[in-house]
C-alpha positions as CSV (number, residue, x, y, z in Angstrom):
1,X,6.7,168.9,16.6
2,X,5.3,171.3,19.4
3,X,6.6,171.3,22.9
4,X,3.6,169.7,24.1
5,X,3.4,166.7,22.3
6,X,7.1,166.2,22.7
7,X,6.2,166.3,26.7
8,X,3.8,163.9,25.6
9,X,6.0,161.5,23.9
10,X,8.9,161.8,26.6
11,X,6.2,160.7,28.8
12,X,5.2,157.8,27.3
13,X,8.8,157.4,26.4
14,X,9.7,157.0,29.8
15,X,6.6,155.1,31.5
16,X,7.5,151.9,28.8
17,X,11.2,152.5,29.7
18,X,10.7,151.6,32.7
19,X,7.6,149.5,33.0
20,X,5.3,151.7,35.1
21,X,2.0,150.9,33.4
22,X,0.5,148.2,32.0
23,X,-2.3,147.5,29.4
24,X,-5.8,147.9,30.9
25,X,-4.7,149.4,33.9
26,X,-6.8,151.7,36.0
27,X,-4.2,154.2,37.4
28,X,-5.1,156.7,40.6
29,X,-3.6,159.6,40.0
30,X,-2.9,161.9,43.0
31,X,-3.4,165.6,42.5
32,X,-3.2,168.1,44.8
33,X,-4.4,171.4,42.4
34,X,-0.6,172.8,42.3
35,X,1.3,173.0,38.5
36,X,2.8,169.2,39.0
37,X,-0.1,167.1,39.8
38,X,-2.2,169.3,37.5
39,X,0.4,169.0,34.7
40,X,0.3,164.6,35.3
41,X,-3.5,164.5,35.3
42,X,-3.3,166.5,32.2
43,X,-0.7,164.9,30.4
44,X,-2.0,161.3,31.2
45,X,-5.4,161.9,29.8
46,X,-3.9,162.6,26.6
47,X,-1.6,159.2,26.3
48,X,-3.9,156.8,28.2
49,X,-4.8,155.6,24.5
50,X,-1.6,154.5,24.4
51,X,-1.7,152.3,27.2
52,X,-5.4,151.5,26.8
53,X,-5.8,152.5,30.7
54,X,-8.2,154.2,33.2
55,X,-7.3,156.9,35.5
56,X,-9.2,158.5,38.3
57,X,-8.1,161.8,40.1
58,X,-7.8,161.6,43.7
59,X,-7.6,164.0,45.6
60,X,-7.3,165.2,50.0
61,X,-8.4,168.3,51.4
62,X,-5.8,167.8,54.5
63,X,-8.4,170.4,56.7
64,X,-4.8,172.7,57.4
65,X,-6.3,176.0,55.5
66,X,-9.7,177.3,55.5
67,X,-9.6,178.5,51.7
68,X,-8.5,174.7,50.7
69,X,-12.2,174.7,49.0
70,X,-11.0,176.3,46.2
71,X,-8.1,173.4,45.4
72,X,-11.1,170.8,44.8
73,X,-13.1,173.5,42.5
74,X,-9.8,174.4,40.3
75,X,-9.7,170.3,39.7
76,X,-13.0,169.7,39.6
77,X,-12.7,172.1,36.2
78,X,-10.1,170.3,34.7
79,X,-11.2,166.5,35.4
80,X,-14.6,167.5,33.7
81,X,-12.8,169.3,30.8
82,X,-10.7,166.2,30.8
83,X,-13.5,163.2,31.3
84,X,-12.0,162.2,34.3
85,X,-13.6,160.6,37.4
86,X,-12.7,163.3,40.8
87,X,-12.5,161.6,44.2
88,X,-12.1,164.0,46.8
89,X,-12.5,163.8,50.3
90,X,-11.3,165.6,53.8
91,X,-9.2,164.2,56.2
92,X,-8.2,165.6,59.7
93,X,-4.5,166.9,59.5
94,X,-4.4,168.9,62.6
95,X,-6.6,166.5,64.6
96,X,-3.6,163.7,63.6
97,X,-1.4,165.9,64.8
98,X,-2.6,166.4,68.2
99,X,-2.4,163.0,68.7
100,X,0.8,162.3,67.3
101,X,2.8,165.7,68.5
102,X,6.5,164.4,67.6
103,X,5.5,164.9,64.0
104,X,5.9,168.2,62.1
105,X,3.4,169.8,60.1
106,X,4.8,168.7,56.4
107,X,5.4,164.9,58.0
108,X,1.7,164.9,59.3
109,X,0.6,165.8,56.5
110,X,2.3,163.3,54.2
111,X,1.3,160.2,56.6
112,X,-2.2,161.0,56.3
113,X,-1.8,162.1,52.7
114,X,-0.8,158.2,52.0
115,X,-3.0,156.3,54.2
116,X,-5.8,158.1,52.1
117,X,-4.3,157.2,48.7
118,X,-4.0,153.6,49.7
119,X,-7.2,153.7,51.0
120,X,-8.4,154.8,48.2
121,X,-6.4,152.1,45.9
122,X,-7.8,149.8,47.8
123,X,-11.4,150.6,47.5
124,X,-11.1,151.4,44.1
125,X,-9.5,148.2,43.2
126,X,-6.6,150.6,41.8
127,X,-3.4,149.6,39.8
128,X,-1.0,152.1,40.3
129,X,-0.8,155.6,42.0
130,X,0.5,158.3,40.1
131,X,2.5,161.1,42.0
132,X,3.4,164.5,40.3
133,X,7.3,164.4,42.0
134,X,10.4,165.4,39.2
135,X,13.7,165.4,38.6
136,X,14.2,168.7,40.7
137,X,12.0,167.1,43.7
138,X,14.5,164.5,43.6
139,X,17.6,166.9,44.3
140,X,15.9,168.1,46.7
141,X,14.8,165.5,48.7
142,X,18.5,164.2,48.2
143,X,20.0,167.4,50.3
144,X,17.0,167.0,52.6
145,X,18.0,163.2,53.1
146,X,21.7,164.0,53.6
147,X,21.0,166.4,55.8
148,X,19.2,164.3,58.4
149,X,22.5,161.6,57.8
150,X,20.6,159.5,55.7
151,X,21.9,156.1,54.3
152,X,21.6,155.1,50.8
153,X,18.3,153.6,50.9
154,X,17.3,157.5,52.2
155,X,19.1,159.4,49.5
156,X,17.7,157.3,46.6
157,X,14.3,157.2,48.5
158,X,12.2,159.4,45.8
159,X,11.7,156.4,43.4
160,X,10.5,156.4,39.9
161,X,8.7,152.9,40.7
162,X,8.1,152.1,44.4
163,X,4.7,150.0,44.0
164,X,1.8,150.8,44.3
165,X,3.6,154.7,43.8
166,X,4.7,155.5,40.4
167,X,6.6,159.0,39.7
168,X,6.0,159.3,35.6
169,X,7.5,163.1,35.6
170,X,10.7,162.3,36.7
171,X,11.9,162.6,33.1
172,X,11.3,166.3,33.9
173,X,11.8,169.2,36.0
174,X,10.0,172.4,37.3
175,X,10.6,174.5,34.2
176,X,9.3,171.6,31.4
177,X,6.2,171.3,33.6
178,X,5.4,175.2,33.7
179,X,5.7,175.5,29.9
180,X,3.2,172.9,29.4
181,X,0.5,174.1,31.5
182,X,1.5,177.4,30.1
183,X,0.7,175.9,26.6
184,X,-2.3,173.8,27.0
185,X,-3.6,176.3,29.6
186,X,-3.8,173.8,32.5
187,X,-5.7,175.9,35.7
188,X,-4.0,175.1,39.3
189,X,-3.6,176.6,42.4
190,X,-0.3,178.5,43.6
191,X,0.4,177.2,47.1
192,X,1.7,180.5,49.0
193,X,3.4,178.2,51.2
194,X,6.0,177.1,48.7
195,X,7.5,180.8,49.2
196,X,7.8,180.5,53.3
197,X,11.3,180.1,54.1
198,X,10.4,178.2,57.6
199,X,9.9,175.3,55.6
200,X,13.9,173.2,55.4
201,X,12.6,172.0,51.4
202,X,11.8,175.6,50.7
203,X,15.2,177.1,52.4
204,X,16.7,174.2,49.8
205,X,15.0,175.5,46.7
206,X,14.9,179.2,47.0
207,X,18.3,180.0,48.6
208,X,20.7,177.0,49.2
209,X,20.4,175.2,45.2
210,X,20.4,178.4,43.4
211,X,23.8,179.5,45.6
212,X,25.3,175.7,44.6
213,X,24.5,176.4,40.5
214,X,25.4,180.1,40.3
215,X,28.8,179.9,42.7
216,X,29.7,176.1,43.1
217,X,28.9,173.6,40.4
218,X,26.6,175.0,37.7
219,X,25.4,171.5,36.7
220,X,25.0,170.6,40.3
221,X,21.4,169.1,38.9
222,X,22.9,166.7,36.8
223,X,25.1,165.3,38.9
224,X,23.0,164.7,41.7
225,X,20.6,162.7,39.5
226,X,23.7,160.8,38.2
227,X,24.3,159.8,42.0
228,X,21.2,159.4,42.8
229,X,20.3,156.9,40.0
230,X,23.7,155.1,41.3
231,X,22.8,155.2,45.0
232,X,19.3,153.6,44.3
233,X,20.8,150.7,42.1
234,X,22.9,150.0,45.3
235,X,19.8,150.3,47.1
236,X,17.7,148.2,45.4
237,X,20.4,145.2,45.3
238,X,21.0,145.8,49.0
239,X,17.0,145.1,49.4
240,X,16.3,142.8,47.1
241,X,19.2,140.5,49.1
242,X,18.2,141.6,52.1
243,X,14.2,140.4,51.2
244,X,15.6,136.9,50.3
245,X,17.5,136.7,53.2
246,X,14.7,137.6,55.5
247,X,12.2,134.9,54.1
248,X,15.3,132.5,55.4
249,X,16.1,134.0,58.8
250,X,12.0,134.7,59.3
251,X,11.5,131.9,62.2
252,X,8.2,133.1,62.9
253,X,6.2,136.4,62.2
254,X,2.6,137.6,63.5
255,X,1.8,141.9,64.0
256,X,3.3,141.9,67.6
257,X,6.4,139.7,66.9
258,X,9.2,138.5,64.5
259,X,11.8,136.1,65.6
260,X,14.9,135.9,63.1
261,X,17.5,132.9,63.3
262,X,20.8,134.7,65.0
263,X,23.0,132.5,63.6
264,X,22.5,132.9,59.8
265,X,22.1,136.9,60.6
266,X,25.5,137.1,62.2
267,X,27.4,136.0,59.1
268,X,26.1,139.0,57.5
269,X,27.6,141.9,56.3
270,X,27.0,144.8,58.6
271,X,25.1,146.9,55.4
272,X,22.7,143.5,55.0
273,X,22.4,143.9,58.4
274,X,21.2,147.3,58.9
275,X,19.0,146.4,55.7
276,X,17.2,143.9,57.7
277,X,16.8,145.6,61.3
278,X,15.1,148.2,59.1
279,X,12.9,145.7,57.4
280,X,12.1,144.1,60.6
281,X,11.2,147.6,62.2
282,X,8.7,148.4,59.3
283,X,6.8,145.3,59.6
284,X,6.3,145.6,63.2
285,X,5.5,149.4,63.3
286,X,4.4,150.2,59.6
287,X,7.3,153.0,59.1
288,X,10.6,153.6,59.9
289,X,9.6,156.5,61.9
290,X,11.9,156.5,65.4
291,X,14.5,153.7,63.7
292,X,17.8,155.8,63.5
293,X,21.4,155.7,62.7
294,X,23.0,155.2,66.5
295,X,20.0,152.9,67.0
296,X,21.1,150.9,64.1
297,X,24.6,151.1,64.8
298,X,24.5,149.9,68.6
299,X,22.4,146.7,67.2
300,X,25.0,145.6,64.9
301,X,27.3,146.2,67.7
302,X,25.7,143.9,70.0
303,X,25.1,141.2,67.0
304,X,28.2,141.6,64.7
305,X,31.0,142.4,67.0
306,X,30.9,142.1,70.8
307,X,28.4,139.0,69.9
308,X,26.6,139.3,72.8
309,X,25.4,136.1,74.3
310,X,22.1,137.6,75.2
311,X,20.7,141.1,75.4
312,X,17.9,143.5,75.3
313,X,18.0,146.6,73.7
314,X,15.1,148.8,72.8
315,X,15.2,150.1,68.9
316,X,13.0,152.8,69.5
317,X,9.0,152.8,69.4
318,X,8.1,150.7,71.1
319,X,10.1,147.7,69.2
320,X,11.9,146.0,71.2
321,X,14.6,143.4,70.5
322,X,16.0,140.4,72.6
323,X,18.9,137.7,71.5
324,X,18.4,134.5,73.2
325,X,20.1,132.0,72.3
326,X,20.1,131.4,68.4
327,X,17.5,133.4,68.0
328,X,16.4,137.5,67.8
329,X,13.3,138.4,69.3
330,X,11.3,141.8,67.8
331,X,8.5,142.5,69.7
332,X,6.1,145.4,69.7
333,X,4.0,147.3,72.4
334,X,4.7,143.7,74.5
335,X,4.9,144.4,78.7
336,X,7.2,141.4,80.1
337,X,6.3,142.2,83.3
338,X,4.3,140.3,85.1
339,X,2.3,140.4,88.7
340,X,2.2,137.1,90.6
341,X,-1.3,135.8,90.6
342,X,-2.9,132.6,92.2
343,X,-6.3,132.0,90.7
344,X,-8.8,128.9,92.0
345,X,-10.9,126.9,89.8
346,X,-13.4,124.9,91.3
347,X,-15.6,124.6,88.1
348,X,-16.2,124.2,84.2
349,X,-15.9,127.6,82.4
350,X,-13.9,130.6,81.1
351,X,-11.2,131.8,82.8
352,X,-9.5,135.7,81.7
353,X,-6.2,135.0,83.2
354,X,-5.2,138.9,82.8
355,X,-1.8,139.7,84.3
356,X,-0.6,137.3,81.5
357,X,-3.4,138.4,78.9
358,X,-4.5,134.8,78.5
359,X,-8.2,133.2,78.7
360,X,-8.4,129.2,79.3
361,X,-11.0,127.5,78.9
362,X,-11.9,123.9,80.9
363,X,-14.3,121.7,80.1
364,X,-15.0,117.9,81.5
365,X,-15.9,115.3,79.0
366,X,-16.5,111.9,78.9
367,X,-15.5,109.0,76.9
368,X,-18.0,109.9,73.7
369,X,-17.2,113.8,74.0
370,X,-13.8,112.8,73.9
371,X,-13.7,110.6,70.9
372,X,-15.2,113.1,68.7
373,X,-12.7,115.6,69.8
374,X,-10.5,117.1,66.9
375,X,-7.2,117.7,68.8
376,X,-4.8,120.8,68.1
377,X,-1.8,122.7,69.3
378,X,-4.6,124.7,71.6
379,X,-6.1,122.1,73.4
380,X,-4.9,120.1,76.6
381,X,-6.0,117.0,78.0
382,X,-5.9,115.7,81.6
383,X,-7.2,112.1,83.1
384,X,-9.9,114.0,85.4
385,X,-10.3,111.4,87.4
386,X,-6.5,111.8,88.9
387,X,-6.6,115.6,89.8
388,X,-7.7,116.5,93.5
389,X,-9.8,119.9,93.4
390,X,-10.1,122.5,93.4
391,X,-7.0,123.4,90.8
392,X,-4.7,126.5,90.7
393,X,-3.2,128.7,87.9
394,X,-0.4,130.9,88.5
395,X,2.8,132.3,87.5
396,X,5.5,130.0,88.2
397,X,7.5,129.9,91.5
398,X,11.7,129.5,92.2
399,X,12.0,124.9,93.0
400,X,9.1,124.1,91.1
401,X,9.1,121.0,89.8
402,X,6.8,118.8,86.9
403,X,7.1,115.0,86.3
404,X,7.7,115.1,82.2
405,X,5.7,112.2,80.3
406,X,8.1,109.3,80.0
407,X,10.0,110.1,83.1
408,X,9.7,108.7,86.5
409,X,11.4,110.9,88.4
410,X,10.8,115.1,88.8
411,X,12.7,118.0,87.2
412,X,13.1,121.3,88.1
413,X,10.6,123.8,86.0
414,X,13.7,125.8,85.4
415,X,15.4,123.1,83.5
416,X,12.3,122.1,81.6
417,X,12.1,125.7,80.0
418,X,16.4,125.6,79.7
419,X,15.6,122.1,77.7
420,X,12.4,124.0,75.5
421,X,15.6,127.1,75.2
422,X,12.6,130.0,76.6
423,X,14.3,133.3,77.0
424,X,14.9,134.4,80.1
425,X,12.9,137.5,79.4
426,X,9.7,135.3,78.8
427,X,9.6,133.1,81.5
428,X,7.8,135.2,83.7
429,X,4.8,135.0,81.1
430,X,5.1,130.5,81.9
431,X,1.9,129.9,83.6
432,X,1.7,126.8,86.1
433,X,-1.5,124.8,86.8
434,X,-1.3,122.9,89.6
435,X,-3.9,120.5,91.6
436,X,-5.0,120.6,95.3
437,X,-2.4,117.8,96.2
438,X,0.3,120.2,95.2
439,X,1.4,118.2,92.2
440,X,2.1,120.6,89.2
441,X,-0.2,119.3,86.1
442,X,0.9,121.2,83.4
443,X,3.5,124.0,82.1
444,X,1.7,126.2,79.5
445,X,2.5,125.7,76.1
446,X,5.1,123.0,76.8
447,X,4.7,119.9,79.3
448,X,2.3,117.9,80.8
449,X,2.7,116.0,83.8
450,X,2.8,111.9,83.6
451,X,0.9,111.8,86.7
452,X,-2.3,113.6,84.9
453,X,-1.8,112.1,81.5
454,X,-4.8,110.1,79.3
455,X,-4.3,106.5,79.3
456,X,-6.5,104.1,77.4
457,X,-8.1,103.4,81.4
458,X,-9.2,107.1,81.1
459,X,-13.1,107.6,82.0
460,X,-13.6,111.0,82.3
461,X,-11.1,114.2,80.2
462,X,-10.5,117.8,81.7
463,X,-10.3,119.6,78.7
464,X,-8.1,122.7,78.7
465,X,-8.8,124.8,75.5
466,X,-6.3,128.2,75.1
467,X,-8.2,130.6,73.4
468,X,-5.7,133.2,73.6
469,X,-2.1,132.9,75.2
470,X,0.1,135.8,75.0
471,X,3.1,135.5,73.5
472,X,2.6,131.4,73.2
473,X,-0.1,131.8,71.1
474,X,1.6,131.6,67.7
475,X,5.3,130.9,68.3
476,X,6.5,127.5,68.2
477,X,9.6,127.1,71.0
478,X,11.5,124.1,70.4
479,X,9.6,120.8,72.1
């Protein structure tokens, strides 16, 4: 048996050892023009029989060199030698970067480099993505992990299986690869950046890992693969607790906000912990990007062991977190300040409250309106006929006071949102609408007063619709 179809049948070897492809499946695979990606579009072609799949070549001209032309021609050869559908389009690197200036060039790069692939899964009603990474990327990206102080879930971060990302040359390394394009003479582009020493994974390669195997540890390789495979077995069990978990603690969840139960969290382990502030972070922001080890750290601190009765601490950005009560507030890009405002309603209409980015709506109706009204949690309903106008929204004010349904007597606004358990934090963003008289109708989101309630007397309805309110929009605070 030649080397090639060995190659071949460890490759097929390893994709049903560990489940990456499935029958019928129409696999993206990501090529750049270098030896690797080259080498995987190659060597998939020739065992797609065996799976019975499809694959596409896609591929990003990342607009950072002005000869980058000649990567999409070198592929373009070998998907039409092949029979293999090319997708290839340019994306703005450097224009990215200007607008996101904490990133380096190579992290840049690889953001936009992924958003594209997805993209393109998703248009092309993909089944997998297929990246050219091996067994030597994976040392590397091990010391490059460790070196930043990395956790486990960094140092086992180069996955063989991380869906929709599949890695089928990690059975391999550099040299297996560079035989067989030698021998099934495989054209590709050698990226003279891979020799500049500026780069930290270059510096790894080309000085630091030969130093380890010729003066240190001569199997250095095997070793760190052996970790490696251990650290991501810990890794995966730490996450696939840490996802059960979450789907318990997850009180609500929308793209600006996550509220976890405290109480269930604190019992946890300080490593499930961590686990699920990262998870949390990544499903507000979309990456982990500015989440880091003292940030961490000091959370757990406040949660696990001075159990802080209530705080605010900011994780980095723009994700904030706040523990009130039994509960941990995550919130993104939200500004709890807020400006005190009086506005006057005299009419029907549309009202863009803004200082608490909310927009009512008010609407009179009358007894056959009313009756064909389908109620919800957004709607609000007032006897008109008891309110003396014109009416007032505003922020709330220190001794206000609301007569609850059911009660005769008033109570403070203060312990109305202590009884609903509002953060402290949020009650800025409580709006008050109050009547001419000076009698307070309504708390939004929460209470409505008994002297403005609907009785089966009631002739004519002030509806009051919320078509958007902040933070009360979605969240459910206990009634």
């Amino acid at each position: 048996m030649d080397f090639s179809t060995r190659f071949e049948k460890n490759l097929v070897y390893f994709i049903r050892k560990h489940d990456l492809i499935k029958a019928n499946e129409k696999v993206l695979v990501a090529v750049s023009g270098g030896r690797d990606s080259m080498a995987l579009l190659h060597a998939l072609s020739k065992v797609k029989k065996d799976f019975s799949i499809s694959i596409v070549a896609v591929h990003m001209d990342h607009m950072l060199r002005n000869d980058s032309w000649k990567e999409k021609n070198v592929i373009a050869e070998l998907a039409k030698r092949l029979g293999v559908k090319l997708i290839s389009e340019k994306r703005n690197v450097p224009n990215f970067l200007k607008l996101n200036p904490n990133y380096s060039i190579e992290e840049a790069a690889r953001v936009v480099r992924y958003r594209y692939f997805l993209e393109k899964f998703e248009e092309l009603k993909g089944d997998k993505i297929a990246l050219a990474h091996h067994r030597d990327d994976r040392i590397e990206n091990f010391f490059l992990m460790l070196f930043r102080g990395s956790g486990i879930h960094g140092l086992s971060s180069m996955r063989v299986k991380n869906f929709p990302f599949i890695r089928p040359l990690m059975f391999t390394d550099k040299s297996e690869i560079t035989k067989y394009v030698e021998e099934n003479s495989i054209p590709y582009i050698e990226d003279y950046t891979n020799y500049n020493i500026d780069f930290q994974r270059n510096k790894l390669r080309l000085i630091f890992l030969p130093f380890i195997r010729e003066r240190i540890c001569k199997d250095i390789d095997k070793k760190i693969i052996r970790t490696v495979q251990i650290l991501e077995e810990y890794s995966e069990f730490v996450e696939e607790y840490s996802e059960g978990l979450f789907n318990i603690l997850n009180l609500h969840e929308d793209q600006n906000m996550i509220v976890l139960d405290y109480s269930k969290l604190v019992k946890e382990h300080p490593v499930v912990i961590s686990e699920i502030l990262r998870m949390t972070f990544e499903k507000l922001k979309g990456d982990t990007k500015g989440l880091n080890f003292e940030k961490i750290s000091k959370t757990i601190e406040l949660i696990k062991i001075k159990k802080v009765k209530n705080f605010e601490y900011n994780l980095g950005s723009s994700i904030r977190i706040f523990k009130s009560y039994d509960r941990l507030f995550f919130l993104k890009n939200y500004n709890l300040t807020l400006k005190g405002f009086n506005y006057k309603i005299d009419r029907e209409g549309i009202y863009n409250i803004e200082e608490a980015d909310t927009i009512l709506e008010l609407k009179v109706l009358n007894k056959f309106d009313f009756d064909k009204l389908r109620l919800s949690k957004e709607v609000v309903i007032f006897d008109c006929d008891k309110i003396k106008w014109p009416i007032f929204i505003r922020n709330r004010k220190a001794g206000d006071r609301i007569k609850p349904i059911g009660l005769k007597g008033h109570k403070k606004v203060k312990k109305v949102l202590n009884e609903m358990r509002i953060p402290r934090w949020l009650r800025n963003k409580v709006l008050v609408l109050q009547d001419s008289s000076g009698k307070i109708m309504w708390i939004s989101g929460f209470r409505i007063s008994e002297d403005f309630k609907v009785t089966q007397d009631t002739k004519r309805f002030l509806l009051l619709r919320i078509m958007r309110g902040g933070i009360f929009d979605n969240y459910e605070f206990k009634r």
